[in-house]
C-alpha positions as CSV (number, residue, x, y, z in Angstrom):
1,X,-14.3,31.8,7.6
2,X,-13.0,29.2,10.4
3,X,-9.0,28.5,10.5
4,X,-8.3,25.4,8.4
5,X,-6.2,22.4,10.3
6,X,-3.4,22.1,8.1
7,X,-1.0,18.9,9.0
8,X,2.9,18.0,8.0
9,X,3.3,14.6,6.0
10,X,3.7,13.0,9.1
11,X,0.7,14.2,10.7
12,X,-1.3,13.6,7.8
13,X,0.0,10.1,7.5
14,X,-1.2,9.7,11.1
15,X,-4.6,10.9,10.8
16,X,-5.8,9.0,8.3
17,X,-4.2,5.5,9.4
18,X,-6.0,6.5,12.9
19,X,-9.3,7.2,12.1
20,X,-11.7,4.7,10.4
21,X,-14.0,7.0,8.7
22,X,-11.4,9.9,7.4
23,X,-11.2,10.1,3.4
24,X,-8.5,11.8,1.6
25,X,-9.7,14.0,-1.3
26,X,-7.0,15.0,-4.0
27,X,-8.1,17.7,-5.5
28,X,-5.8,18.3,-8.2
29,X,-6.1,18.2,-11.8
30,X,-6.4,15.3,-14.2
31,X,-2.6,16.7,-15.8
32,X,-1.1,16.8,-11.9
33,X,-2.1,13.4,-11.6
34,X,-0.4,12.1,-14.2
35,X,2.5,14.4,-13.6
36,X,3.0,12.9,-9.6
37,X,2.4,10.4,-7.6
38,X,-0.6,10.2,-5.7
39,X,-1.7,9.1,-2.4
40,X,-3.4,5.4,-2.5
41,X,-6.9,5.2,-2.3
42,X,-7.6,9.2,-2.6
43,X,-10.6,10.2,-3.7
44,X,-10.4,12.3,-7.2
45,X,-12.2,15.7,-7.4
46,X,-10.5,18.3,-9.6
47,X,-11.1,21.6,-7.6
48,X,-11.2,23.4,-11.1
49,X,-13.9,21.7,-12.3
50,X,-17.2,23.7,-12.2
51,X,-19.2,20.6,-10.3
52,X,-16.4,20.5,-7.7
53,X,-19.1,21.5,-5.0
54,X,-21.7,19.5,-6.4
55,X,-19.6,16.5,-6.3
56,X,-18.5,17.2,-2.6
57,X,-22.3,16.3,-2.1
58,X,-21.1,12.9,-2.5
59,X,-19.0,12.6,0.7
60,X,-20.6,12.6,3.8
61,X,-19.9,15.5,5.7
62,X,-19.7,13.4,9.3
63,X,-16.6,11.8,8.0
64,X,-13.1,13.5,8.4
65,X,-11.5,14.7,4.9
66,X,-8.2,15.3,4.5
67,X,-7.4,17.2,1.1
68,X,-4.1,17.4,-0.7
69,X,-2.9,19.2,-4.3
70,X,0.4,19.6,-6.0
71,X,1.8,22.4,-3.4
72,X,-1.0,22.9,-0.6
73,X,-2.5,26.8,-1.2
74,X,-5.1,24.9,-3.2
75,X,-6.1,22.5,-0.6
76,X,-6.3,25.5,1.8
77,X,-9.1,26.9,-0.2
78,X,-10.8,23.6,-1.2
79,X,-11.3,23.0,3.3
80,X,-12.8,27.0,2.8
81,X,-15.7,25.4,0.8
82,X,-15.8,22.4,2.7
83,X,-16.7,24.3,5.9
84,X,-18.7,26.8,4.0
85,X,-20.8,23.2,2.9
86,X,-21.2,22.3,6.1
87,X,-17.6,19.6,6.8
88,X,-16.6,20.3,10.7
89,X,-13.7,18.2,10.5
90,X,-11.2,19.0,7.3
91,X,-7.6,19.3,7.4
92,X,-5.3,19.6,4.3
93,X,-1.7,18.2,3.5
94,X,1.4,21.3,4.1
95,X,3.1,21.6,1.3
96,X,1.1,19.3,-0.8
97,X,2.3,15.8,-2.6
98,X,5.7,17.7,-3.5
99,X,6.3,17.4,0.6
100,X,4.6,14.1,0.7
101,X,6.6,13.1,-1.8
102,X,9.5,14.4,0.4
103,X,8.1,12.9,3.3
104,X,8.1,9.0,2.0
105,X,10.1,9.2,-1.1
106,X,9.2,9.7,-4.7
107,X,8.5,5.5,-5.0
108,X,4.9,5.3,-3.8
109,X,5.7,1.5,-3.2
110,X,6.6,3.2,0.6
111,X,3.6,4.7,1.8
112,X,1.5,1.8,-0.3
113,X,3.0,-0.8,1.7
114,X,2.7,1.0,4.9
115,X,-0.6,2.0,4.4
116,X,-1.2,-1.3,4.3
117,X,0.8,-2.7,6.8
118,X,0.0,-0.4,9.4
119,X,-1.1,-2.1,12.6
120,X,-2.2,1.3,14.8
C-alpha cells in the first residue's frame, strides 16, 4: 500500500485551516472521546465499529481527510483503508490527540478559538 502523509500538531493545524474542503475524521472510540478532548468540528467514525468502511462512504473521497486517534498507530491504518477506498489525499495526526493535546494545551478553549479566529 502507498506511504501515508503523517503531519506534527502543527502541520496538522495548518492543513486544515488552509484548505476549504479538508475534513478531519476522529476515529476513535465512543470511551476515548469521553476520556479526551477532541478536535472541534471532527467528524466521529469509531474505526472499531464493523460499518467503519461503510460509513467512510459518506465522505467524499475528492476532499482531503485528516484522521486522528488517541496515540496515532490507529489513524495510520484507518488512511490504509482510506487509500485502499479510493481517498488520494489522507494524512493523519503524529502522535494522536495526546500530542495535540501537547501541542495547544489540554484546555480546548485554544485551538477552538483559533480555529475560529484564524485569518489565513
Amino acid at each position: 500500500m502507498d506511504a501515508v502523509k503523517k503531519l506534527t500538531p502543527n502541520k496538522f493545524m495548518t492543513e486544515f485551516l488552509l484548505s476549504e474542503d479538508a475534513i478531519i475524521l476522529d476515529i476513535r472510540t465512543s470511551e476515548e472521546l469521553n476520556e479526551n478532548a477532541a478536535i472541534p468540528n471532527a467528524m466521529h467514525i469509531d474505526f472499531f465499529e464493523s460499518d467503519f468502511e461503510l460509513k467512510l462512504k459518506e465522505i467524499d473521497p475528492l476532499n482531503p481527510i485528516l484522521v486522528y486517534c488517541e496515540y496515532g498507530e490507529r489513524s495510520n491504518r484507518a488512511c490504509q483503508v482510506l487509500i485502499k477506498e479510493g481517498f488520494e489525499n489522507v494524512a493523519y495526526l503524529e502522535g494522536g490527540i495526546i500530542a495535540w493535546d501537547r501541542y495547544c494545551g489540554i484546555d480546548n478553549n485554544f485551538h477552538a478559538n483559533y480555529f475560529e479566529n484564524f485569518e489565513g
